[in-house]
N, C-alpha and C positions, 0 to 999 in steps of 0.2 A: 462827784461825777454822776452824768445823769443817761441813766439807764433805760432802754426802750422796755415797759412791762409788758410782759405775754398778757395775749387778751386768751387767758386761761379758763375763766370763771363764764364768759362769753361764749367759749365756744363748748365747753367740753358736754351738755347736754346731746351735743351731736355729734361726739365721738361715741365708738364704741368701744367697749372695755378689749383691751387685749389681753387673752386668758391665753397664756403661751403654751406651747408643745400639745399634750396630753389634754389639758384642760379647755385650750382657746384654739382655734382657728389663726393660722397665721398669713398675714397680707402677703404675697407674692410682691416683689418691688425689683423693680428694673433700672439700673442705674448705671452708668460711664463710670468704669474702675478706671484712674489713674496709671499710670505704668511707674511702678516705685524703682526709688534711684539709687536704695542704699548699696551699698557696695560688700556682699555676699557672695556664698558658692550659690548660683543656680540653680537651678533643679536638673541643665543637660551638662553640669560639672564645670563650667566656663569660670572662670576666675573672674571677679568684678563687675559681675553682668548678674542683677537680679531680674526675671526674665515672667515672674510670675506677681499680679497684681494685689494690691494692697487689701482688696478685698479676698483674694483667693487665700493672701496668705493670714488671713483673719480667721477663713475658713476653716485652713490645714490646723493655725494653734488650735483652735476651740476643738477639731476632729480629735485631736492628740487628747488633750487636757481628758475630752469626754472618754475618751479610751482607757487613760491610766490610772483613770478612778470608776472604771469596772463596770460606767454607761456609755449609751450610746443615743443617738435624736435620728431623726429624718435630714435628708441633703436639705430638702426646703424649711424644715428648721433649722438648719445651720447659714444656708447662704441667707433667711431673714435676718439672724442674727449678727452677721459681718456686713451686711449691708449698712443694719440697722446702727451697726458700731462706725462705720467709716462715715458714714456719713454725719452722724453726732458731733464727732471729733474733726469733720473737714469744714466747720463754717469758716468765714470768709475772718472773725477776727482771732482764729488758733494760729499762734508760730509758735507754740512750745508745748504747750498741751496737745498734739495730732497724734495723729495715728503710729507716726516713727518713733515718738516717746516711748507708744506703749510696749511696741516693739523691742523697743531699746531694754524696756527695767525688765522684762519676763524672759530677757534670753537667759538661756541653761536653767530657768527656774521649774519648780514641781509643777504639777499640772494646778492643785489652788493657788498656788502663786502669781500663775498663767492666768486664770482667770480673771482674777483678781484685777492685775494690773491691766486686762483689756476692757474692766468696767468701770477702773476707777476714778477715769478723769471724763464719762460719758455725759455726764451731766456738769456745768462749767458755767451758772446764770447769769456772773455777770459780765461772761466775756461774751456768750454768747445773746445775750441781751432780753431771749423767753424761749422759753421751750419748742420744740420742735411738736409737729401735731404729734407724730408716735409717740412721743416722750411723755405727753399730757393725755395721751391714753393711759401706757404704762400706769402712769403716775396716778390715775384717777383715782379719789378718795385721800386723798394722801394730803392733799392742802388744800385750805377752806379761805375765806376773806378775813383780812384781818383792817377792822372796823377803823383802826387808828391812824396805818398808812397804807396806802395806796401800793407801794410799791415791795413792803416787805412778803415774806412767805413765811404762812402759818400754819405750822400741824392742825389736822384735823382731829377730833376725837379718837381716842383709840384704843380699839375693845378687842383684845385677844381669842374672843371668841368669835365674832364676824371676820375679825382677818387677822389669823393667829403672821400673817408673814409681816406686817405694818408694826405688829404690837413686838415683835423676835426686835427684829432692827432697831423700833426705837429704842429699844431695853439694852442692845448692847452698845448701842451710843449715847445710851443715858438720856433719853430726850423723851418728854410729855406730852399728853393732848393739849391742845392751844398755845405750842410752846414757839416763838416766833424765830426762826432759824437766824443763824449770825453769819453772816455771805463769809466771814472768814474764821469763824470758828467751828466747822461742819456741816453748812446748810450745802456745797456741790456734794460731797462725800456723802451724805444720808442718804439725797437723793438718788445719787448713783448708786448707792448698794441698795436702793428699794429697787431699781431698775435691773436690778443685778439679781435682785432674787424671785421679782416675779416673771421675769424673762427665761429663769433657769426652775419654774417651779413644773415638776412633772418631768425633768432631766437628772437632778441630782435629787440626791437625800436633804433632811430639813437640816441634818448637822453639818453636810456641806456646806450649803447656803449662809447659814450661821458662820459657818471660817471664812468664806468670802466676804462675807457684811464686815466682821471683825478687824479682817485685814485691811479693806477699804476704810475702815473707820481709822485705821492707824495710821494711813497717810493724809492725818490733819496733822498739818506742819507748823513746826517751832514750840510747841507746848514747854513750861517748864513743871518742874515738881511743884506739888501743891505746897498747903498748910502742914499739911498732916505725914513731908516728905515723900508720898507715893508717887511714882513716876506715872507717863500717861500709861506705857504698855502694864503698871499693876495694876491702874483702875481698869481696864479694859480686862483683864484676868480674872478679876473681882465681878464682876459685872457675866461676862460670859459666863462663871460659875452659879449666878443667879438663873442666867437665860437656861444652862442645861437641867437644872434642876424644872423651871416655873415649865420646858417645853416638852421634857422628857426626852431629851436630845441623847440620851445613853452615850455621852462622850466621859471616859474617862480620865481620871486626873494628869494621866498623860496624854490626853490627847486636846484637852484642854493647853496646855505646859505648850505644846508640839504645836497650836495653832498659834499662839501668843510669841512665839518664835518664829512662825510663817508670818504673823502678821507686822515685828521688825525687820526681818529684811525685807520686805516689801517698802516699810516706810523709809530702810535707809536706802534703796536699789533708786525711792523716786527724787532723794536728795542727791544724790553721790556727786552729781556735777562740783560739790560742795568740797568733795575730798580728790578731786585729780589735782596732779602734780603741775598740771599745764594750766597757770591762771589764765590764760589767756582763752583755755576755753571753757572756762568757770566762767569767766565776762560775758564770751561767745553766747552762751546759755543764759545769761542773764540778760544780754542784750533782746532776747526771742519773748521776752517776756514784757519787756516795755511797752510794744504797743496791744497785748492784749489789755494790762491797765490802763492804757492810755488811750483812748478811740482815735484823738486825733491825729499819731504818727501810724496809722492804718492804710494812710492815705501820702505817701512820701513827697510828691511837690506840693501839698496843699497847708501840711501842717506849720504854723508859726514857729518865731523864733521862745516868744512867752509859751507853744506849747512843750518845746521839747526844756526850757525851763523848766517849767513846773515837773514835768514827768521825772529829770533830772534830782527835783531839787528831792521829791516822794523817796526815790534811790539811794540816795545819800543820808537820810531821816534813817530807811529802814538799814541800811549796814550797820551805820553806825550805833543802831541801839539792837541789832540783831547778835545776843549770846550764842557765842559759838557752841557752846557745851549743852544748847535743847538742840541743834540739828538734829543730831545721830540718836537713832534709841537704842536702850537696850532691855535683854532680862534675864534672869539666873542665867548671867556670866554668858549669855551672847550676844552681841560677838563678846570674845573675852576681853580682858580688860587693856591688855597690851595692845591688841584691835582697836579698839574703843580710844585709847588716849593716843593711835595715832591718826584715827578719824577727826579727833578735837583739834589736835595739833595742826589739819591740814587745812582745817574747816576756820581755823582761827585766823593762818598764815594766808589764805585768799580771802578771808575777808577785810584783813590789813592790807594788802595790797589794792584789793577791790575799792576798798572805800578812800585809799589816796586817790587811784584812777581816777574815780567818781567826781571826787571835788575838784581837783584839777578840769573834769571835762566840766563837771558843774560851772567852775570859775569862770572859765573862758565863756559858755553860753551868758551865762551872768552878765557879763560883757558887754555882749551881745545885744542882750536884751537891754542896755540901760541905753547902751548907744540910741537903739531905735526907738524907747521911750521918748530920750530926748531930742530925737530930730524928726521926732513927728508922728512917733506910738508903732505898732508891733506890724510886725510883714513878715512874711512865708518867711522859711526858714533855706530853700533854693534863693533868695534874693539877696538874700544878707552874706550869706558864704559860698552862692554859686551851685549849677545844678549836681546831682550826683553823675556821678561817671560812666557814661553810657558806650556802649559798644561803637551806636553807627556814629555818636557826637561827641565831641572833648568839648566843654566850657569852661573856662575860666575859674577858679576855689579858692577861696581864703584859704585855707588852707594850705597851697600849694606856696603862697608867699613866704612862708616859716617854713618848709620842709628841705630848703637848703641851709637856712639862715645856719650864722656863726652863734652859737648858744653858747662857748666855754667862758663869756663875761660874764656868766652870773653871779650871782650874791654870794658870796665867801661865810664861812659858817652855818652857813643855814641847811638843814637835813635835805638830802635828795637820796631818793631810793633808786640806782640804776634800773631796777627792774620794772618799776613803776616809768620812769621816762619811756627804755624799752618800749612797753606796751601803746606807750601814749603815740612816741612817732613809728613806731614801725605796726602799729593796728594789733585789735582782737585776729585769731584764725579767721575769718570771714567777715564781709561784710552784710551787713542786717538789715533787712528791707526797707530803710529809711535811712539807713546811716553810713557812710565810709567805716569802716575797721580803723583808716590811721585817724589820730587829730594832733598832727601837728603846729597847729594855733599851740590848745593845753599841752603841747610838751613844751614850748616853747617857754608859755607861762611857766611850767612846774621848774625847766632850769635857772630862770630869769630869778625866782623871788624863791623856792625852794616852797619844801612842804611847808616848812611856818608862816611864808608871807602867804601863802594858798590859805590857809586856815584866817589866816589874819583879816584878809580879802573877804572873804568869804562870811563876816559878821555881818555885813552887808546888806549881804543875798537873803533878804525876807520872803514873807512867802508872796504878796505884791510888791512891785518894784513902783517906786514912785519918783517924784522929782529929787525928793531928800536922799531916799536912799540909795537912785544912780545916779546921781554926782558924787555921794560919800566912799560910792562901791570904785566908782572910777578913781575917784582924789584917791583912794588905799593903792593905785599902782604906782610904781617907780616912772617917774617921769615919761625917762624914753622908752622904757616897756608899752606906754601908754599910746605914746607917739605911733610909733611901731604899729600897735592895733588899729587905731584911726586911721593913719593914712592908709593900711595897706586894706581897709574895707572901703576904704573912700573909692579905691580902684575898683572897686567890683558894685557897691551901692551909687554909681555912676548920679544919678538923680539926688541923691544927699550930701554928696562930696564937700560942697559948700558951708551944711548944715556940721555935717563932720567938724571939718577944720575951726570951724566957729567955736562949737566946743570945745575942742583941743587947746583954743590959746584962752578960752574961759577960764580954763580948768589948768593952764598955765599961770 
């Protein structure tokens, strides 16, 4: 997928360095605070009425956090720094990385904790597609060109004694000079705790900063045990024990122990979606997340039906090969072990239901997308199943044609998970800015052929669909299952109707 590059290297001779608090000058910035909508006590006591804006309440965490660890900054240090934060986290492609995430993983947590989690997701490359000018101030020195591609990002040299805070961080993420960051193995998280600690350098202690980096460093998600059995939070213990010695961070072996336990529940607070009881809003949350990988469901009537395919098809790839047992971390026995194995247990059980959902909604697009292959190649994804559901207009949905239909003729023998149906006609908790909550199409499918013909189906669905492989995906339905889908898109693809039915008695 093709990412817009920061013109980074372009412009930054004409930024100037931001030396924050104490040591730098800070920009004044004037920005439209949104009026946030989560549903909290107030600050005048009102029940359900948050009353104070997402900037302000950016302000108050960081006021707190700096308070309970024994500093304090300037108001126009702190309101640069919530500005600085809402706005990082408000670009136009966040629906699951924002501001209410961070919100969400730091309630009732310590003040590092707090931190932590309101720096962790500030930098986010390839959703948000290049750096922001602050951020590339921040950041200045930190990344060089890298000769080979055009689009990666490459540590720069790094000399502990020109700038002992570049050389701390890489040491506790284990990363070198020239070392070319891995967009999913810690190049947001690096960046965000170098942001994190030249932003708080002249506020907190260096051993502060060191627990924030540490803990950001821990929320790089899914890691498994190495070679050598060490889990990520030991090498990361191992490693900080390096940094306190090489920085002379005077942190003791308990307090060493005590941030490598701030920095797992940090990583499990930014999972947990993973361990609620309620799959359907483990989907919910998983839904927020498609079109930041996705660009083109960003844009809800314009996106294809091949593109919420492919995005689909990426969803299904990653469930089904994501081990439930690297979500959760732990270390000496925290969480303990009875915690722990019923985080795996819960993180196992949504991701079996998750990844039935998935294929079943995969299957139906699949469908989809061969139909429109074959009568004439790929169209919006509003054309093929009708617009989303709007307040001031009702139109017409595929989907709407299955959501009374009589389902109890399906296939005899074959696995059907009630709760997975459930999800399918009756929706995720909400609907996702590009998608209805229910799909009663794939429920329809999941009761017609069950979870085996879905799988069966589904050998199909390559990663290009072509002439072969959507006739072969189609010929895999039960006759009249098939019937059923054709005509009743025929009713809504009004201009293909013909092309439709053609195939149908083809394929008869």
């Amino acid at each position: 997928m093709a990412y817009m590059m920061f013109g980074l290297y372009a412009y930054l001779p004409f930024l100037f360095l931001f030396q924050l608090h104490a040591k730098y000058p800070f920009k004044k910035t004037a920005r439209n605070a949104s009026k946030n909508k989560s549903n909290q006590f107030s600050n005048d006591g009102l029940i359900g009425v948050e009353t104070k804006t997402n900037i302000q309440r950016l302000v108050d965490s960081l006021r707190k956090s700096f308070t309970d660890l024994g500093t304090h900054t300037t108001d126009e240090h702190l309101e640069y720094l919530a500005v600085f934060l809402n706005e990082s986290m408000a670009t136009s492609g966040r629906f699951f990385h924002n501001v209410e995430h961070v919100f969400d993983i730091s309630m009732d947590a310590c003040a590092i904790t707090v931190i932590s989690a309101l720096f962790h997701d500030v930098i986010y490359y390839q959703v948000d597609g290049e750096l922001s000018l602050e951020q590339a101030g921040i950041l200045q020195g930190v990344l060089c060109e890298d000769e080979e591609s055009s689009t990666a990002l490459k540590l720069n040299t790094i000399d502990s004694e020109t700038d002992p805070l570049f050389a701390m961080v890489a040491d506790i993420f284990g990363f070198s000079s020239g070392e070319v960051l891995n967009p999913f193995g810690g190049q947001n998280e690096f960046l965000s705790a170098m942001v994190a600690v030249r932003a708080l350098d002249g506020t907190l202690q260096l051993s502060q900063m060191a627990q924030i980096a540490a803990c950001i460093e821990a929320t790089i998600p899914f890691r498994s045990i190495n070679a050598e059995g060490k889990t990520p939070a030991d090498l990361l213990y191992l490693r900080l024990v390096d940094v306190n010695n090489k920085f002379q961070l005077h942190m003791t072996e308990e307090d060493i122990v005590e941030t490598i336990h701030l920095s797992v529940d940090l990583s499990n607070r930014d999972v947990r979606n993973f361990s609620s009881s309620d799959t359907g809003y483990f989907l919910e949350q998983t839904w927020k997340l498609l079109p930041e990988s996705n660009v083109p469901l960003r844009q809800k009537t314009l996106y294809t039906v091949f593109d919420y395919y492919n995005a689909l098809f990426k969803l299904e790839k990653f469930f089904s090969n994501l081990d439930s047992n690297v979500v959760f971390r732990h270390f000496r026995d925290r969480p303990d072990e009875m915690t722990r194995q019923a985080l795996n247990r819960q993180a196992a059980l949504n991701l079996e239901i998750g990844c039935s959902y998935v294929r079943a909604k995969l299957l139906s697009i699949a469908i989809l997308a061969a139909i429109a292959h074959l009568t004439g190649g790929d169209v919006p994804m509003s054309f093929i199943t009708g617009d989303l559901p709007e307040i001031e207009r009702c139109a017409a949905r595929l989907d709407d044609k299955f959501s009374q239909m009589d389902t109890d003729k399906g296939t005899t023998g074959t696995f059907q998970d009630e709760k997975v149906y459930e999800l399918l006609m009756k929706g995720r908790r909400m609907d996702s800015s590009f998608d209805a909550r229910d799909s009663p199409m794939a429920a329809y499918l999941y009761r017609m052929i069950g979870a085996e013909g879905v799988n069966k189906s589904l050998e199909y669905a390559v990663v290009t669909l072509d002439n072969v492989s959507s006739s072969g995906l189609l010929k895999s339905l039960p006759r009249g299952v098939l019937a059923e889908i054709v005509r009743n898109t025929a009713t809504i693809v009004e201009i293909r109707a013909d092309k439709l039915l053609t195939i149908l008695e083809e394929l008869n």
